[in-house]
N, C-alpha and C positions, 0 to 999 in steps of 0.2 A: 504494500500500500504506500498513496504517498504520505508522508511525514515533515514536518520541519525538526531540524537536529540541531542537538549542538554538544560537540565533544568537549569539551573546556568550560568556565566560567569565563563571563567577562559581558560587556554590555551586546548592545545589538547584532554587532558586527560578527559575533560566534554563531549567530544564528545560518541554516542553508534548509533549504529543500532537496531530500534525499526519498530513498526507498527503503522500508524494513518490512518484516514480516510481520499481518495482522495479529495481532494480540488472543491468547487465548485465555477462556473463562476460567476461571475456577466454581466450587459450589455454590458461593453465594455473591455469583457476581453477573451482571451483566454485559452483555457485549452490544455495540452502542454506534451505530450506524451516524456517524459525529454530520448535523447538520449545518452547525454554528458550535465556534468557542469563543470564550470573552476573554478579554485582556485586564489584569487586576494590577495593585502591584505586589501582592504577596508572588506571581508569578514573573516578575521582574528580580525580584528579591532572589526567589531560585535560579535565574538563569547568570545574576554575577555571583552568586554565592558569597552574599553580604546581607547581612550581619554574617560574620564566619561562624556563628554558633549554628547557619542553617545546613552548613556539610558535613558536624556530626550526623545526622538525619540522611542528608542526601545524597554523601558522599565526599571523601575529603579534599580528592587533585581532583574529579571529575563529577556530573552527575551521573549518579549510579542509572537512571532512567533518561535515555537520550531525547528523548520526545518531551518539548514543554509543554504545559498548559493544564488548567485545573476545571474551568467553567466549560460544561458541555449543555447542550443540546441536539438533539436526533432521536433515533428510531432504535428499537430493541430487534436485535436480530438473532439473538443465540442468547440464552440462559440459564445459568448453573443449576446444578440438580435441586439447589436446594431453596432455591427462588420461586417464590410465592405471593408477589405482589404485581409481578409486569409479568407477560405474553409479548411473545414475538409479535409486532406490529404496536406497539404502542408508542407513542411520543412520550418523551420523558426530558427531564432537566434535574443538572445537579451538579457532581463532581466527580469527576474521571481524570485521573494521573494520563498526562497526555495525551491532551483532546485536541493539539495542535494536528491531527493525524484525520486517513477517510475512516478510521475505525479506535474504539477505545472503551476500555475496559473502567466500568464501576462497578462498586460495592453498592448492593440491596440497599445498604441501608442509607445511602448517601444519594438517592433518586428521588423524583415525583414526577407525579405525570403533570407534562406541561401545560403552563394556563391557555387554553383554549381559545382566549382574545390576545395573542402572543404567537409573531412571526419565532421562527427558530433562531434568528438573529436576535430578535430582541428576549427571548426565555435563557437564550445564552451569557446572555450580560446580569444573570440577577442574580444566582447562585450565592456566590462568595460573598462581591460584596453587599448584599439584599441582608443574607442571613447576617454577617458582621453588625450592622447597622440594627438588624432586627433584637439580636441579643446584646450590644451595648444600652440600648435603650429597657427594654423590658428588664430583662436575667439580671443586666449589672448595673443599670441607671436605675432601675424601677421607677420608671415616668409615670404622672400620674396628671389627667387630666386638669388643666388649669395653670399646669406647673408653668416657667419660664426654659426655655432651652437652647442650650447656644453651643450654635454647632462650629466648629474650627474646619476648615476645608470642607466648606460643603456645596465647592462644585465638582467635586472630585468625583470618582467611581461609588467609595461607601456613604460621601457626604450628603451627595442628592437622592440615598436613599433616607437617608436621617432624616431628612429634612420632610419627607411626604410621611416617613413614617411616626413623627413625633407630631405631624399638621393630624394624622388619623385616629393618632391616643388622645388628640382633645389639647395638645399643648399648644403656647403662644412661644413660634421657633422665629429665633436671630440668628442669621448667615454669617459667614465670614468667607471673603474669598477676595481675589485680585479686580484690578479693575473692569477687563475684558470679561471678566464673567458674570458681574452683579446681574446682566440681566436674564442670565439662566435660572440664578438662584432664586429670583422672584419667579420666574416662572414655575418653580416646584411648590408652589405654597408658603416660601419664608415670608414671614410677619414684618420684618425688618433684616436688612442686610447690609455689613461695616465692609467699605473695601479699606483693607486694612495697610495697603500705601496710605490713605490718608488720614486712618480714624484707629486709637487701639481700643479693642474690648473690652481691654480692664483700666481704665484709666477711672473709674469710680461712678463714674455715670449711673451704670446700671449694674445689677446684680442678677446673676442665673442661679435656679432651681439645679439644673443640672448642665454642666458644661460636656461636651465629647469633643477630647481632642484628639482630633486625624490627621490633623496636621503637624504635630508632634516636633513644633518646635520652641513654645511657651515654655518659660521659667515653673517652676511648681508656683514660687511666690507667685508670677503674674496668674496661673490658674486661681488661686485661692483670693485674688483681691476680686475674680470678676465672680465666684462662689457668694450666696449665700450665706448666714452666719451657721447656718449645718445645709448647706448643699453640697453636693457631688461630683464630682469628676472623671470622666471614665478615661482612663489611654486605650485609647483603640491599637494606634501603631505602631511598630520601632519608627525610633526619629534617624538614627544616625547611621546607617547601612554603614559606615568604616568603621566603625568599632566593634572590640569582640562579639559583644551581645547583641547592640541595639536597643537593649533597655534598659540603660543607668536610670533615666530618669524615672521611668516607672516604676522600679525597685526602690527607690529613694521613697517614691510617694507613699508605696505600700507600708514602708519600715514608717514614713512619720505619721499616718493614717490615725491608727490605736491613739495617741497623744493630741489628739485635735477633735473640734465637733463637725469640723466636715470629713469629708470620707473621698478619699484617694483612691480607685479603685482600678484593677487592672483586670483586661478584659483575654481571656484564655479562649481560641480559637479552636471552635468546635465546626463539625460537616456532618447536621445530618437531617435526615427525610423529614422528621417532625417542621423543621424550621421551615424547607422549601413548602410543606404544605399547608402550614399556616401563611406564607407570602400567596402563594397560588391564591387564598380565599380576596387577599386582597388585594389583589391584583384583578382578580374578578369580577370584584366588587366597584372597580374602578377608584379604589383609593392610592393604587400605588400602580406607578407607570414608569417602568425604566428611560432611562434619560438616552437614549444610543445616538451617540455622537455621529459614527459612521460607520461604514466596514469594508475591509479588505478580501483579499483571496486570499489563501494558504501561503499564494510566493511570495505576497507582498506583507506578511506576519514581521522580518527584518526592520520593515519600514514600520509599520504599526506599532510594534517595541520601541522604537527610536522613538516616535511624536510622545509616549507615556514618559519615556524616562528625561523628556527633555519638558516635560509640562505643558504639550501643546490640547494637548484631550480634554474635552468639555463633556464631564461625565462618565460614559462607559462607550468604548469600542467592542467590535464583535469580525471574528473573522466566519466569513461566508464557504460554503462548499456546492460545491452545485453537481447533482448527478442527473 
């Protein structure tokens, strides 16, 4: 099948279009007819191998899995013995280890069936960062209708889900983002939006119920003066891909948390079917609409990676397949 590869770490430039052998199932896996995959940056993160704590995991000179990509959608075409939720022929979305490819293998429990008012391209872009954005808010912000919430990058991939999905719990959401984007970020529902060349968020004006920062380049003190006197803060992301971990600052927050009345909280990255199938209802529902910037073909994935890692993406891109 065809594939996009890449033997090495390093930015776009490692990327090629090659040929490997389709992937085969195991018991509880599916095999996944890839009609669209989306571009994130956790799959950025894997293809330089930065934070270097991600090649414990993936491998340490090289990736152990030469095919990137996480965010799939397509078709079910082969299914492990022990699979009991999809039938060959169904449309699905979720996350598949190299969905950069025309075929790829997921895990049962990391699928759903795709929303129904959702082209393959756009079911493809929602997986990672949907669920991200779904579980900082609920699981680890506990937003509650009425609150204040102010989102840090939220014209990004998981910010312009934040942003529709914090307008749907009933919250009053404030944007943050560059000046070329404010008028994306109004268009998802934000209440108010800081382009933050010319206005900071915490300069005392206002105060958030719950802050989410994705953007993950605020001081803790600056998160804490735009907090609440017991509001919340979630880190979504690593901030600094050259250092060992990627999250001093998160670790910092978590260790001063216990000692304060606001709450420092770090957000632990999970992939699975409950999440996609709670977004499916609302998404259905027309509360939540992925933002897809554009899409590529499989050859042109090289270039697609470039425009993410250079900041040019409004929202989320999707690479297309066509049979």
């Amino acid at each position: 099948m065809r594939a996009v590869l890449q033997d090495r770490y390093g930015t776009s430039s490692v990327l090629r279009l090659g040929q490997v052998a389709r992937p085969v199932v195991g018991d509880h896996e599916v095999l996944v007819d890839v009609r669209a995959a989306g571009l994130d940056r956790g799959t950025e993160h894997l293809m330089s191998g930065k934070p270097y704590a991600v090649r414990l995991a993936m491998g340490l000179r090289r990736p152990k899995n030469p095919v990137p990509g996480r965010d799939v959608a397509g078709v079910v075409v082969e299914t492990g013995s022990a699979v009991t939720r999809f039938a060959v022929g169904d449309e699905v979305y979720g996350v598949a280890p190299g969905s950069f490819a025309e075929y790829a293998v997921a895990r049962e429990a990391q699928l759903a069936h795709k929303p129904g008012n959702l082209s393959f391209a756009q079911a493809a872009v929602v997986p990672v960062s949907a669920a991200t954005a779904l579980r900082a808010l609920v699981d680890v912000g506990r937003v509650q209708p009425g609150q204040s919430v102010l989102v840090l990058g939220a014209s990004g991939g998981v910010g312009s889900y934040a942003v529709q999905l914090a307008k749907a719990f009933g919250a009053e959401v404030t944007g943050v983002c560059s000046t070329t984007k404010t008028d994306l970020v109004t268009s998802l529902g934000a209440d108010h939006v800081i382009d933050y060349t010319r206005d900071d968020f915490a300069d005392g004006t206002r105060t958030y119920d719950l802050v989410l920062d994705i953007a993950g380049n605020p001081s803790i003190a600056r998160l804490r003066r735009a907090l609440t006197p017991r509001g919340t803060a979630v880190f979504v992301g690593g901030e600094d891909a050259g250092v060992i971990t990627g999250m001093g600052r998160q670790l910092r927050g978590a260790l001063i948390s216990p000692f304060v009345k606001q709450r420092l909280a770090l957000l632990v990255t999970q992939e699975r079917a409950s999440d996609y199938e709670r977004l499916t209802d609302l998404i259905e529902a027309g509360q939540v609409t992925p933002s897809l910037d554009r899409t590529y073909r499989l050859d042109e994935v090289p270039h697609a990676m470039h425009q993410l890692e250079t900041g040019q993406v409004r929202g989320k891109v999707a690479i297309t397949l066509e049979r």
